[in-house]
C-alpha positions as CSV (number, residue, x, y, z in Angstrom):
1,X,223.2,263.4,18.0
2,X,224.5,261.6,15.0
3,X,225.8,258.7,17.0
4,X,222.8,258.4,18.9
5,X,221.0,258.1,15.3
6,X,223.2,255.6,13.9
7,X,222.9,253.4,17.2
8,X,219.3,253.4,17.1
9,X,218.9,252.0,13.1
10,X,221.8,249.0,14.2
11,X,219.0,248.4,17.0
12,X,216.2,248.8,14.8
13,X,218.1,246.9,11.9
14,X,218.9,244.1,14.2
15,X,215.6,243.5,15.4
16,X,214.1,243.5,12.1
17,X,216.8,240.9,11.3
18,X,216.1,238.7,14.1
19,X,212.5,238.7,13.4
20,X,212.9,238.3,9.8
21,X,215.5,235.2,10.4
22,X,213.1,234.1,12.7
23,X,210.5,233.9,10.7
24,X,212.1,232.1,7.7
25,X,213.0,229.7,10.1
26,X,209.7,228.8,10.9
27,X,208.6,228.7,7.2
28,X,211.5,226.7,6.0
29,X,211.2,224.2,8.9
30,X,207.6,224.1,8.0
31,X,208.3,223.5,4.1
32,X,211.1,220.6,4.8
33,X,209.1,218.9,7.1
34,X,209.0,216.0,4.7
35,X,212.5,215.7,4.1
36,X,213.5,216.1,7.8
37,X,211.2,212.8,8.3
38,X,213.5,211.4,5.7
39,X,216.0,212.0,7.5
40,X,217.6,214.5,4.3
41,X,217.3,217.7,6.7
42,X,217.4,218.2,10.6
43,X,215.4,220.6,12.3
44,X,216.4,224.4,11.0
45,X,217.9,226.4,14.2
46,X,219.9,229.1,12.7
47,X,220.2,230.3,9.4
48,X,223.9,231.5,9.4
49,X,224.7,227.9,10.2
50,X,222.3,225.8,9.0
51,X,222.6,227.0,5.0
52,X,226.3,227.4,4.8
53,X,226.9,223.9,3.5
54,X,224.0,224.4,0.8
55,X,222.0,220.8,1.7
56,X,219.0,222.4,3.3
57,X,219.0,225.6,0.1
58,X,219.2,221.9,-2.2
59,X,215.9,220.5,-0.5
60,X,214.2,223.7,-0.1
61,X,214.7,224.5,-4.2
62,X,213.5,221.2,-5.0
63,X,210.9,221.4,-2.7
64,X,209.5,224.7,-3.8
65,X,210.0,223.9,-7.7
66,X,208.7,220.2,-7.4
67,X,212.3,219.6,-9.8
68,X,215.2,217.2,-8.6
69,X,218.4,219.4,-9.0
70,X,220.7,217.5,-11.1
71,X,223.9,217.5,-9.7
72,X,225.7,215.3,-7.0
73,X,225.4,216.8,-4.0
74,X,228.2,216.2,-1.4
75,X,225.5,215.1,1.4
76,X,228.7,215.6,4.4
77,X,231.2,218.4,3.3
78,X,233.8,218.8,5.7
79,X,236.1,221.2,3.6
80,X,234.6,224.8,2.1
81,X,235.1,224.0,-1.4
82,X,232.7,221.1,-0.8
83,X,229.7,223.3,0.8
84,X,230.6,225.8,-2.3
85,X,230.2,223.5,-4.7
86,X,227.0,222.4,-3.2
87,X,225.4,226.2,-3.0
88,X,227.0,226.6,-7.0
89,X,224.6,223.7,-8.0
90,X,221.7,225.4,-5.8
91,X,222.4,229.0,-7.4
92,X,223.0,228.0,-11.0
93,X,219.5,225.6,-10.0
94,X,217.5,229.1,-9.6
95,X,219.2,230.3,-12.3
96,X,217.9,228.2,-14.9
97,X,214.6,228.5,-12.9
98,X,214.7,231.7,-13.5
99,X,215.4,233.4,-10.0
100,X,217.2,237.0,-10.4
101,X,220.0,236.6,-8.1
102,X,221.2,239.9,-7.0
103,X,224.1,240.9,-4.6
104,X,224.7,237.8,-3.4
105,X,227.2,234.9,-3.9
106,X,227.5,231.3,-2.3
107,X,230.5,232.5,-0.6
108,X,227.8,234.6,1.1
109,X,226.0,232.0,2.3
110,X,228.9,230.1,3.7
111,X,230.0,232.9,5.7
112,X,227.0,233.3,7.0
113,X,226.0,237.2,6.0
114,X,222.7,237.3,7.8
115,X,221.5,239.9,5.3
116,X,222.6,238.6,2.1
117,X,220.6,235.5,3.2
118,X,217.4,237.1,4.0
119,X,217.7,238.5,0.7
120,X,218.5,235.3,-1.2
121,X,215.1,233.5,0.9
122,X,213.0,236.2,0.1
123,X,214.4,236.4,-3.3
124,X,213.4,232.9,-3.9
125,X,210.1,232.3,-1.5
126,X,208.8,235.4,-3.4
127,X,209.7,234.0,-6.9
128,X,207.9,231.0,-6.2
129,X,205.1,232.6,-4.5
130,X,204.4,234.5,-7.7
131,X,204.7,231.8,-10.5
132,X,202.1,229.9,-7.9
133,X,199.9,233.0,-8.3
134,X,200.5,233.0,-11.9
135,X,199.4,229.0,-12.5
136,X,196.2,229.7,-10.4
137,X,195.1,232.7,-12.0
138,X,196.3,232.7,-15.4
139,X,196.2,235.5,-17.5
140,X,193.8,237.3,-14.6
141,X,197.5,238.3,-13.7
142,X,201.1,239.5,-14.8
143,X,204.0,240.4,-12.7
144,X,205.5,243.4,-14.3
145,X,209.3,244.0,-13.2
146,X,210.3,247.4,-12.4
147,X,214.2,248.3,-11.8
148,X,214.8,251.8,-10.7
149,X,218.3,252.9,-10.6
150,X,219.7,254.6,-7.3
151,X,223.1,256.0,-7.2
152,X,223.8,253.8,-4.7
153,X,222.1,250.6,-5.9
154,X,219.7,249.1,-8.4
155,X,216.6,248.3,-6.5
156,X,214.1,245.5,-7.8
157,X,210.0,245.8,-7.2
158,X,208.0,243.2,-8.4
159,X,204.2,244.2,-8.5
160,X,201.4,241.7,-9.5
161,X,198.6,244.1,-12.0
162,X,195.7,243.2,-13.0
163,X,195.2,243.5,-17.2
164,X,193.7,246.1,-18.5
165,X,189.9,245.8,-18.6
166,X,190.3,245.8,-22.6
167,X,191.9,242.9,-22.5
168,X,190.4,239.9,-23.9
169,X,191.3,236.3,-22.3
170,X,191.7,233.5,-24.2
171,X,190.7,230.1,-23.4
C-alpha cells in the first residue's frame, strides 16, 4: 500500500512539475520577447536546458529590475566554469537586489534540477511581483516575512496586509 502511495505523489509531483515548468516557460518567453527580437535570447523550450548557461536568468533579471547587471557576461560558454560564472553574476545580481535565495546554488541550475529551478523563478517572479505592488500602492501595503521553522526545513511565506486602520498615511 505504501508503494502504491509513494508512486502516486512521483505522478502527482511530476505533473505539477510539468505544468509548473510549463508555465514559466510561457511567462519568461513572454517577458524576453524584446530581447529575443534582439537577438540576446532565443525562444525558451526547456528550462533544464535553456537556464544552465545563466544568459537567459541575465536578461530576465535585468528585465524584471529595469537594472543592467554589471558584469561581463560570457555571451557563448562552452566550458562549465564559464556558465557558472555567468549564473554567480545573476545570483549575487538578486542578492544585492534583495532576493532571498534559498536552497539553491548555480550549480543547480547548470545541472538542470527541475525543482531547484521552479523555486529560484518563483523566488524571483514573486519578489518582483511584490516590490511592483509595493510602488503602486504605497504605504496601502507591507509585505510582512514570516519563517517558520520545520524540523525538516525552514519554510518562507510572504503575505501582503493591509495597515492597521489606525494607521495614518503620510503624503
Amino acid at each position: 500500500k505504501m508503494k502504491k502511495k509513494k508512486k502516486l505523489l512521483t505522478v502527482i509531483n511530476c505533473d505539477l512539475e510539468e505544468r509548473l515548468s510549463n508555465t514559466y516557460l510561457r511567462l519568461l518567453n513572454g517577458r524576453l520577447r524584446e530581447r529575443r527580437e534582439l537577438g540576446k535570447v532565443g525562444l525558451l523550450r526547456d528550462l533544464r536546458s535553456d537556464l544552465r548557461d545563466g544568459i537567459v536568468l541575465f536578461h530576465l533579471v535585468e528585465v524584471l529590475s529595469g537594472f543592467s547587471i554589471p558584469g561581463d557576461l560570457c555571451l557563448k560558454p562552452v566550458h562549465k566554469i564559464q556558465a557558472i560564472g555567468n549564473l554567480n553574476m545573476v545570483f549575487d545580481a538578486l542578492r544585492n537586489i534583495g532576493v532571498k535565495i534559498v536552497k539553491v546554488s548555480p550549480f543547480d541550475i547548470y545541472d538542470g534540477n527541475l525543482k531547484r529551478i521552479l523555486g529560484l523563478l518563483w523566488t524571483t517572479i514573486l519578489f518582483f511581483a511584490l516590490r511592483n505592488v509595493r510602488k503602486l500602492h504605497g504605504p496601502k501595503f507591507r509585505v510582512e516575512e514570516e519563517m517558520r521553522n520545520d524540523d525538516t526545513e525552514m519554510q518562507k511565506a510572504l503575505l501582503i496586509t493591509p495597515p492597521k486602520k489606525k494607521m495614518i498615511e503620510t503624503t
